[in-house]
C-alpha positions as a Markdown table, in Angstrom:
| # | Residue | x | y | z |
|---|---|---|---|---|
| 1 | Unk | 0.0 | 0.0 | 0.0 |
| 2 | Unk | 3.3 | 2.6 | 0.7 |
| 3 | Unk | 4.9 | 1.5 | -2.5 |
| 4 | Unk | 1.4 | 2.5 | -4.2 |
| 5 | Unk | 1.1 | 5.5 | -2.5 |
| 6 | Unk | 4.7 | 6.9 | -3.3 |
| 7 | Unk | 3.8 | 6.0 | -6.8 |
| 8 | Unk | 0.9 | 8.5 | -6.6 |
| 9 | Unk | 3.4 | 10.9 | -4.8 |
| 10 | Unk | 5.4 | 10.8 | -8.2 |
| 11 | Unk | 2.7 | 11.4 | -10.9 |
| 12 | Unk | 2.9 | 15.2 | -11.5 |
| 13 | Unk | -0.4 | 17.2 | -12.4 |
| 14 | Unk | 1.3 | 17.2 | -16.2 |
| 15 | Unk | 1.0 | 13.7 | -16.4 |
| 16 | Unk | -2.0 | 13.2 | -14.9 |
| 17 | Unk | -3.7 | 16.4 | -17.5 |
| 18 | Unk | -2.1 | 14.5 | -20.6 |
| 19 | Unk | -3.0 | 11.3 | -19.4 |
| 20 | Unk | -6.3 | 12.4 | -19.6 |
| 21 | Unk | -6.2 | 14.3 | -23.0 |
| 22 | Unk | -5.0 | 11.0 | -24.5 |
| 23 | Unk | -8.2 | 9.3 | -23.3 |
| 24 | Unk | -10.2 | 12.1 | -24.6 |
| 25 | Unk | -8.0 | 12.0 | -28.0 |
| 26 | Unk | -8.4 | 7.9 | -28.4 |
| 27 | Unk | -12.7 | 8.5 | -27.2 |
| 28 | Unk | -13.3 | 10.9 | -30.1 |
| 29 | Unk | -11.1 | 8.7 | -32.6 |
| 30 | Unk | -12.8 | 5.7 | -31.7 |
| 31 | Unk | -16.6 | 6.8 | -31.5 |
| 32 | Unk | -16.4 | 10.0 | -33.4 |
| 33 | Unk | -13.5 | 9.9 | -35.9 |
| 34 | Unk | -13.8 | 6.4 | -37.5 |
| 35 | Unk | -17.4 | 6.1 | -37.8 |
| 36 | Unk | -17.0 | 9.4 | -39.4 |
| 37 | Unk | -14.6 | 8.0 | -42.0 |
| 38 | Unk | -16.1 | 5.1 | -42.4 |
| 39 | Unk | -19.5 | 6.7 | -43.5 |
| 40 | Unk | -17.9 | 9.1 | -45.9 |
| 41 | Unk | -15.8 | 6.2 | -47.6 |
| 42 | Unk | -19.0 | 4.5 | -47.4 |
| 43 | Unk | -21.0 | 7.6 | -49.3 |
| 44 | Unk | -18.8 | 7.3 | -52.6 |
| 45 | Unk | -19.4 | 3.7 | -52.9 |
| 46 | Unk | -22.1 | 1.3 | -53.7 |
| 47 | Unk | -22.7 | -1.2 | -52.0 |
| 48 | Unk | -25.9 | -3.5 | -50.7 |
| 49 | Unk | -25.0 | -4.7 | -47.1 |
| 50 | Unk | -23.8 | -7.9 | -49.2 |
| 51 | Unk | -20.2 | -8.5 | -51.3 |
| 52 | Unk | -17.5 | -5.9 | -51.7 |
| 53 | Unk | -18.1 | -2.5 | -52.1 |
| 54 | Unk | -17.1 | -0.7 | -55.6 |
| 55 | Unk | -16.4 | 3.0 | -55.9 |
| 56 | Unk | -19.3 | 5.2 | -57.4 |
| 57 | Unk | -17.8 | 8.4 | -56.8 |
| 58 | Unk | -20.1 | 11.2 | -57.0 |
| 59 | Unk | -23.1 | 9.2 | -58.2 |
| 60 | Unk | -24.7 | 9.0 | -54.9 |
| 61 | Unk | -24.5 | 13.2 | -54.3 |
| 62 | Unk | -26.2 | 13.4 | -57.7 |
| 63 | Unk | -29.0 | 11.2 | -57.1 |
| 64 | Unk | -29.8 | 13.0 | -53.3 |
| 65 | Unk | -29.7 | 16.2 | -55.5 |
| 66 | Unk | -32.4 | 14.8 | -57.3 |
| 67 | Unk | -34.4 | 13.2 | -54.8 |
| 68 | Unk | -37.5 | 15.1 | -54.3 |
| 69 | Unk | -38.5 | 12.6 | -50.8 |
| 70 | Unk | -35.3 | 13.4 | -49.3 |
| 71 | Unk | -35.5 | 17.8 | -49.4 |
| 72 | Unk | -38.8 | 17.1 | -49.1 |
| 73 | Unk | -38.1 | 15.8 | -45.9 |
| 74 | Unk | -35.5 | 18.7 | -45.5 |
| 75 | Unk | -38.0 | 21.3 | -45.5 |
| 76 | Unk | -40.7 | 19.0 | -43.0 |
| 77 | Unk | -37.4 | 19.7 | -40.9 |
| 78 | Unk | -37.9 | 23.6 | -40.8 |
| 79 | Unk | -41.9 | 23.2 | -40.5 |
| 80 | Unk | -41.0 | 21.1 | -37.3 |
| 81 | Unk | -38.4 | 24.1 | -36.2 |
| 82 | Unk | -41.0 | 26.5 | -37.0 |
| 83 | Unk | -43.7 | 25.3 | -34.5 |
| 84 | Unk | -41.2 | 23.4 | -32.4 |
| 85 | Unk | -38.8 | 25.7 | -31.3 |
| 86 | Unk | -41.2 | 29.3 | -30.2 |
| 87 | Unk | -43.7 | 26.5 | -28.7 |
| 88 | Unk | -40.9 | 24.3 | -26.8 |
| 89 | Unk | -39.3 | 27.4 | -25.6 |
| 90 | Unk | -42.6 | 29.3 | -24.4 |
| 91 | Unk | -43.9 | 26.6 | -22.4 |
| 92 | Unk | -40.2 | 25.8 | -21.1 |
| 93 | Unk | -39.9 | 29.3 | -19.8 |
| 94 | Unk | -43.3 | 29.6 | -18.5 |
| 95 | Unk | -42.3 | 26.1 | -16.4 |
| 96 | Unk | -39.1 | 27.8 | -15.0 |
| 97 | Unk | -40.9 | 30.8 | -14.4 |
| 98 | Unk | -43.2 | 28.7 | -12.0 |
| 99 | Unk | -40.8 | 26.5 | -10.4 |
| 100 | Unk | -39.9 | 30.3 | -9.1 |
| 101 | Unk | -43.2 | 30.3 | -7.0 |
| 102 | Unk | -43.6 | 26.8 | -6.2 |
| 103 | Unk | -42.5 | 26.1 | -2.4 |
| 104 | Unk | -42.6 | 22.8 | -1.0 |
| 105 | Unk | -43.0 | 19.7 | -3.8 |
| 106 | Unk | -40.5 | 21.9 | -6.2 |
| 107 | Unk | -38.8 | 18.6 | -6.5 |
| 108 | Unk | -41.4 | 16.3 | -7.1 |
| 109 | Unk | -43.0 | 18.3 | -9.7 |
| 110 | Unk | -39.5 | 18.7 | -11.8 |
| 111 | Unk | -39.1 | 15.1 | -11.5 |
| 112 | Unk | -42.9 | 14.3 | -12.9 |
| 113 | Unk | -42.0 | 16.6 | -15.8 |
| 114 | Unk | -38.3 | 15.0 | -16.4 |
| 115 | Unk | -40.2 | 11.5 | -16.8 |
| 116 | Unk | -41.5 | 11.9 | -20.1 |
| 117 | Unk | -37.6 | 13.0 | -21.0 |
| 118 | Unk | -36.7 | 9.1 | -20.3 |
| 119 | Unk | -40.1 | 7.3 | -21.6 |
| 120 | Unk | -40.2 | 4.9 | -24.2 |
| 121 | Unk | -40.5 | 6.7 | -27.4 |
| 122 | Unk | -42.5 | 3.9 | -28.4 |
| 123 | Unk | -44.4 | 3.6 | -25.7 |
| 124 | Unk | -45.5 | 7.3 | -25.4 |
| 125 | Unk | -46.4 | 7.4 | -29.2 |
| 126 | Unk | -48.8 | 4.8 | -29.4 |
| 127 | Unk | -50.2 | 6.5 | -26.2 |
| 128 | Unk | -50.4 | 10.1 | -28.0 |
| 129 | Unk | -51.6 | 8.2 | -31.0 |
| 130 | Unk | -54.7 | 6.9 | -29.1 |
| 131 | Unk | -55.5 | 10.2 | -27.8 |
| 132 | Unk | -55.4 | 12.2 | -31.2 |
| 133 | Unk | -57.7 | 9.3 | -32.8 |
| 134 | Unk | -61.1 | 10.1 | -33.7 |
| 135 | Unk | -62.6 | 8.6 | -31.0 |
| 136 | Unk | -60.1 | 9.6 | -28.6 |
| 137 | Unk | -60.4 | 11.3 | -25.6 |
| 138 | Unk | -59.1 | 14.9 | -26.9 |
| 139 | Unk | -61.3 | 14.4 | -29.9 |
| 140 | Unk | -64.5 | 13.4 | -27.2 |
| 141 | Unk | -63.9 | 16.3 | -25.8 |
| 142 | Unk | -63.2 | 18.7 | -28.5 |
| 143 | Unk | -66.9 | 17.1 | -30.2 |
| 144 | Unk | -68.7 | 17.4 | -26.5 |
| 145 | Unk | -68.0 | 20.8 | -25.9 |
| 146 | Unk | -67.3 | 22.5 | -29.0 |
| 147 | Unk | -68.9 | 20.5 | -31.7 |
| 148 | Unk | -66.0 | 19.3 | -33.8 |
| 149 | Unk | -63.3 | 16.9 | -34.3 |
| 150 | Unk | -59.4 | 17.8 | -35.6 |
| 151 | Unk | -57.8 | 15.2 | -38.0 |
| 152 | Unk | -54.9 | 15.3 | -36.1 |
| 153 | Unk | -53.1 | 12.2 | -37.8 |
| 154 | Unk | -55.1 | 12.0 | -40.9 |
| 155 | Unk | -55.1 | 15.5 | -42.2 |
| 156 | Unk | -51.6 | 17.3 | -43.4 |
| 157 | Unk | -52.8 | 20.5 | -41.9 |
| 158 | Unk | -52.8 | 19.4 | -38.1 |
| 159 | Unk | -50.3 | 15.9 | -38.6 |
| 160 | Unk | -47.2 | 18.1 | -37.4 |
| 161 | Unk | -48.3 | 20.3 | -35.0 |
| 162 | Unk | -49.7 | 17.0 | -33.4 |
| 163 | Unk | -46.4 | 15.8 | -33.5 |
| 164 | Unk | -44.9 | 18.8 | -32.6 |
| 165 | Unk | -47.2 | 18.7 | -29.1 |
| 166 | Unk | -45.7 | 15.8 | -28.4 |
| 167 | Unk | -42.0 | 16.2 | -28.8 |
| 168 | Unk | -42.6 | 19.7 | -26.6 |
| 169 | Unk | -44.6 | 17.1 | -24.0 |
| 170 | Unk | -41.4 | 15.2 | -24.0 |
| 171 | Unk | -38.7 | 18.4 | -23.6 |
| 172 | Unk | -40.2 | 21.0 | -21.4 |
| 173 | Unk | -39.2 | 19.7 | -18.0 |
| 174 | Unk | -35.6 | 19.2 | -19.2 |
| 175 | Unk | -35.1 | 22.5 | -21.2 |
| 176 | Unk | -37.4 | 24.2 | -18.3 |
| 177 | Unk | -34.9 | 23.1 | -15.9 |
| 178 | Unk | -31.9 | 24.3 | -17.8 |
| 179 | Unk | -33.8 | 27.9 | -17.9 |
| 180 | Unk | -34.5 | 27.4 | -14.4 |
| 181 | Unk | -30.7 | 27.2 | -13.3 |
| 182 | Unk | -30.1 | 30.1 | -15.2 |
| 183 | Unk | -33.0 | 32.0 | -13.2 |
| 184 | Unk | -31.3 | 31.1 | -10.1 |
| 185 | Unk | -28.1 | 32.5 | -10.9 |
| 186 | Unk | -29.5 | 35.9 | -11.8 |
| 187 | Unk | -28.3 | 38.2 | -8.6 |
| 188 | Unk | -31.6 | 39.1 | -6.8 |
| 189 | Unk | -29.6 | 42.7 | -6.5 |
| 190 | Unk | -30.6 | 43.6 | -9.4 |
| 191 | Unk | -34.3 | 43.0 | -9.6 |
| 192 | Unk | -34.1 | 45.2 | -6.0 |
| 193 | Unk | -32.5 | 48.5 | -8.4 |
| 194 | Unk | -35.2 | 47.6 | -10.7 |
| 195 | Unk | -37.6 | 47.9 | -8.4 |
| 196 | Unk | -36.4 | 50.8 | -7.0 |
| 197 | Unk | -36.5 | 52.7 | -10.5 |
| 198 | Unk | -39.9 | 51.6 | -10.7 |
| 199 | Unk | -39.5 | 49.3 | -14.0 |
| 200 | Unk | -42.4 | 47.6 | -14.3 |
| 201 | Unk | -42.5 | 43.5 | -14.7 |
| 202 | Unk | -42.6 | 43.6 | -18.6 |
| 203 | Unk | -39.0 | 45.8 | -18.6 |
| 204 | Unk | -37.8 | 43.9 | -15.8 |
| 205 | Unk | -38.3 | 39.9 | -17.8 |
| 206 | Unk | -37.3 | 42.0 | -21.3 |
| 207 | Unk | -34.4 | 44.5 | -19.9 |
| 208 | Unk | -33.1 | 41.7 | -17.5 |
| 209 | Unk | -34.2 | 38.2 | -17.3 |
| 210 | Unk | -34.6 | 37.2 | -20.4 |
| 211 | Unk | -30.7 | 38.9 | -21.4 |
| 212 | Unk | -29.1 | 36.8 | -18.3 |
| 213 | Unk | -30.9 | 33.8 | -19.4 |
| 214 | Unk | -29.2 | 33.9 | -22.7 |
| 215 | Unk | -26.6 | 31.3 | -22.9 |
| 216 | Unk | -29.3 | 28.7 | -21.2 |
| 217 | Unk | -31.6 | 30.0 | -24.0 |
| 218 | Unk | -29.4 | 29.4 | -26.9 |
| 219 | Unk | -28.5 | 25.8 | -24.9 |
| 220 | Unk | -32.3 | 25.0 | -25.7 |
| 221 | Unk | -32.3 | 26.2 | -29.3 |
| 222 | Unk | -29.2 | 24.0 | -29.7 |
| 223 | Unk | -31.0 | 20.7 | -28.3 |
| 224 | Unk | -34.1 | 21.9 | -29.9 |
| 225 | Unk | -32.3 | 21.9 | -33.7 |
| 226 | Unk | -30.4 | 18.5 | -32.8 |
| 227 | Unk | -33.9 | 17.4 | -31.8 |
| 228 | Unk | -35.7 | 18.7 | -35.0 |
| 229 | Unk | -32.6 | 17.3 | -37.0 |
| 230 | Unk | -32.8 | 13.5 | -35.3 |
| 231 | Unk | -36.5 | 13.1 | -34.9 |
| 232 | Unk | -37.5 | 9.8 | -35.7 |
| 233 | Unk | -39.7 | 7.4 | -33.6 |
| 234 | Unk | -42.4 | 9.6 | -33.1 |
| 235 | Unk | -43.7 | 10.7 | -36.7 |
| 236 | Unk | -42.2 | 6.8 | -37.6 |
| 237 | Unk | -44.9 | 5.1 | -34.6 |
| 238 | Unk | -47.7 | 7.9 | -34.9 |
| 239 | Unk | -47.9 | 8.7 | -38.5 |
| 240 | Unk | -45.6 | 6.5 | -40.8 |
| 241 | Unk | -44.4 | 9.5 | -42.8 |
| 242 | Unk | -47.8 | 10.9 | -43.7 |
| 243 | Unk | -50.5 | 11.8 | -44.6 |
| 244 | Unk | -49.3 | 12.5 | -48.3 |
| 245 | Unk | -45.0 | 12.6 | -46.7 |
| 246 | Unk | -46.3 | 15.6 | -44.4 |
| 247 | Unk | -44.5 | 14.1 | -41.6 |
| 248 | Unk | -41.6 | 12.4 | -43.4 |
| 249 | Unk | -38.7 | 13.2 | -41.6 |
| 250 | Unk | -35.2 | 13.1 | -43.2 |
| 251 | Unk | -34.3 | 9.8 | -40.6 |
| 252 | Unk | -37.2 | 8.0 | -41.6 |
| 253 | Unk | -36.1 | 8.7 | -45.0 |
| 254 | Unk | -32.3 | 7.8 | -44.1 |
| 255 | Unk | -34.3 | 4.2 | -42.0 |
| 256 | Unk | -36.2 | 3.3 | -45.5 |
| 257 | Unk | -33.2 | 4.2 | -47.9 |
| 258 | Unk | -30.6 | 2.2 | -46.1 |
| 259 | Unk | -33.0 | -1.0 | -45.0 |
| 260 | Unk | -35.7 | -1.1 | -47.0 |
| 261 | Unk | -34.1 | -0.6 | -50.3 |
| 262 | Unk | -30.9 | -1.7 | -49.2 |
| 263 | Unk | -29.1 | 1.0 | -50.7 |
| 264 | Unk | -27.0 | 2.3 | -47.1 |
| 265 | Unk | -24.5 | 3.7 | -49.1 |
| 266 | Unk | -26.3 | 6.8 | -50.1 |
| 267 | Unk | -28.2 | 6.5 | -46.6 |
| 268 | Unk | -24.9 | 7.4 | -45.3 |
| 269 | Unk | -24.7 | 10.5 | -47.5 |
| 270 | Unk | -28.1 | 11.3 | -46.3 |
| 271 | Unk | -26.6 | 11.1 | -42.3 |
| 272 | Unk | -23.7 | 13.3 | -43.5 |
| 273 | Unk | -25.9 | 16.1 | -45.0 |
| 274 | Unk | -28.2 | 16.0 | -42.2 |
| 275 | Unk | -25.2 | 16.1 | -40.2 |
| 276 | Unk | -24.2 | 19.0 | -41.9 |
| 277 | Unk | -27.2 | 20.7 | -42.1 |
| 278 | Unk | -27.9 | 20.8 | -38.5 |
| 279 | Unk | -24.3 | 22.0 | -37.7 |
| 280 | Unk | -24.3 | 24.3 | -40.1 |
| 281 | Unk | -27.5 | 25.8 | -38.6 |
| 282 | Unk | -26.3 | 25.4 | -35.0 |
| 283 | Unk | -23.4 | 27.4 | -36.0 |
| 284 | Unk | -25.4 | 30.6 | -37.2 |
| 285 | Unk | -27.8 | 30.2 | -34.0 |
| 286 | Unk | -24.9 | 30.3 | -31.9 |
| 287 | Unk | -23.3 | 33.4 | -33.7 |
| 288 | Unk | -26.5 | 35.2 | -34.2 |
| 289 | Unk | -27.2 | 35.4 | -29.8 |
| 290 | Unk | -23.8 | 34.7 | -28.7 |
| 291 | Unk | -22.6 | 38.1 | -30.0 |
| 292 | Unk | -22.5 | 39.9 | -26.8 |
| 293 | Unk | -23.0 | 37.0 | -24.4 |
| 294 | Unk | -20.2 | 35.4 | -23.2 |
| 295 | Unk | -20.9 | 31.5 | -21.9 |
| 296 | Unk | -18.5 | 30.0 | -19.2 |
């Protein structure tokens, strides 16, 4: 145990920092790096999950260029952002806002809300799927007290904000709680000179609150993208796709393309211009509200 302990005694803070940027270096070339590679050999090739792969160059690019499903599925993508994001992001802040004025059972209630964050995907969509039905219970209720039905699932009108209520069921309680953390870093000091110069509560969430809660904001905008971008299992259980590709989400397309027609050489394309995409609109989120906010 002495002979271990002097060993300790001789490992300096220089080793111990580069042993652990080598572990860091051989994580990202192991699970980021190579798969990486691998999919973009993958992309210039053709190849059918069977025999050896032959080299198709460019031919794969062209065809995606030329694939009306796929930037079909590309713009359901920034439908989903659309609604997503300003309803994800209201309801997260109004959450946050009340854990604020919630006293005992703060905990309980975050917890209920984190729940749906680790349900079954599956499990939760053929739940949501039953309750948008026509004979569901939203739909009962809708027809009992107002005298109509919605086509949520059926109709292309309503099919992604249906969705869309679902993903923001999932979400809230974890984005609301990353708002939340920022509202209780916010020095109560200087709500007090607020106060005391007599802003009123609009200036006071406009002028202050919602300016300190910027980098937690633009952390939510960044899941909610990655979220828009990697969607898959609830438009895949609740909807298939449809009606008429309304829901048919770049993944799903990606899913079909690579085991369905066997063709995962171009769905590997597809991953890396999603991929792409979603960084490349991360990026100019990032740059558009990080301009004067600077995030530790």
């Amino acid at each position: 145990m002495v002979k271990i302990m002097k060993l300790f005694d001789r490992v300096t803070e220089a080793q111990v920092g580069a042993a652990i940027a080598i572990g860091f270096l051989l994580y990202n070339l192991v699970f980021w790096a190579y798969p990486f590679l691998w999919l973009a050999i993958l992309s210039l090739s053709d190849w059918r999950f069977f025999g050896t792969p032959s080299y198709a160059g460019l031919d794969n690019l062209f065809f995606i260029l030329q694939d009306p499903e796929f930037w079909n599925s590309m713009w359901n993508v920034a439908r989903f952002l659309l609604l997503y994001i300003p309803i994800v992001l209201t309801c997260s802040l109004a959450f946050a806002f009340g854990l604020q004025f919630i006293g005992r059972g703060k905990a309980f209630i975050a917890l209920c809300f984190l729940l749906a964050n680790i349900s079954s995907g599956v499990a939760y969509s053929l739940v949501f799927t039953k309750i948008y039905s026509s004979t569901g219970p939203l739909n009962s209720f809708l027809f009992e007290y107002f005298g109509f039905k919605i086509p949520w699932l059926t109709s292309p009108t309503f099919a992604m904000l249906a969705i869309t209520l679902v993903v923001t069921w999932k979400f809230v309680g974890y984005y609301g709680l990353i708002l939340y953390s920022g509202l209780l870093a916010i020095p109560k000091e200087i709500y007090d000179a607020a106060t005391l110069d007599n802003a009123s509560g609009f200036k006071r969430l406009f002028k202050i609150t919602l300016p300190m809660l910027n980098a937690q904001i633009i952390m939510v905008l960044v899941f909610a993208i990655t979220v828009g971008f990697g969607i898959f299992t609830e438009p895949f259980m609740m909807t298939g796709g449809g009606p008429l590709d309304s829901t048919n989400m770049p993944q799903i397309v990606m899913y079909e393309t690579a085991f369905k027609r066997l063709e995962p050489s171009r769905a590997a394309l597809m991953a890396i211009i999603i991929a792409t995409a979603s960084y490349l609109l991360i990026k100019l989120v990032r740059k558009i509200f990080e301009k004067n906010v600077e995030i530790v």
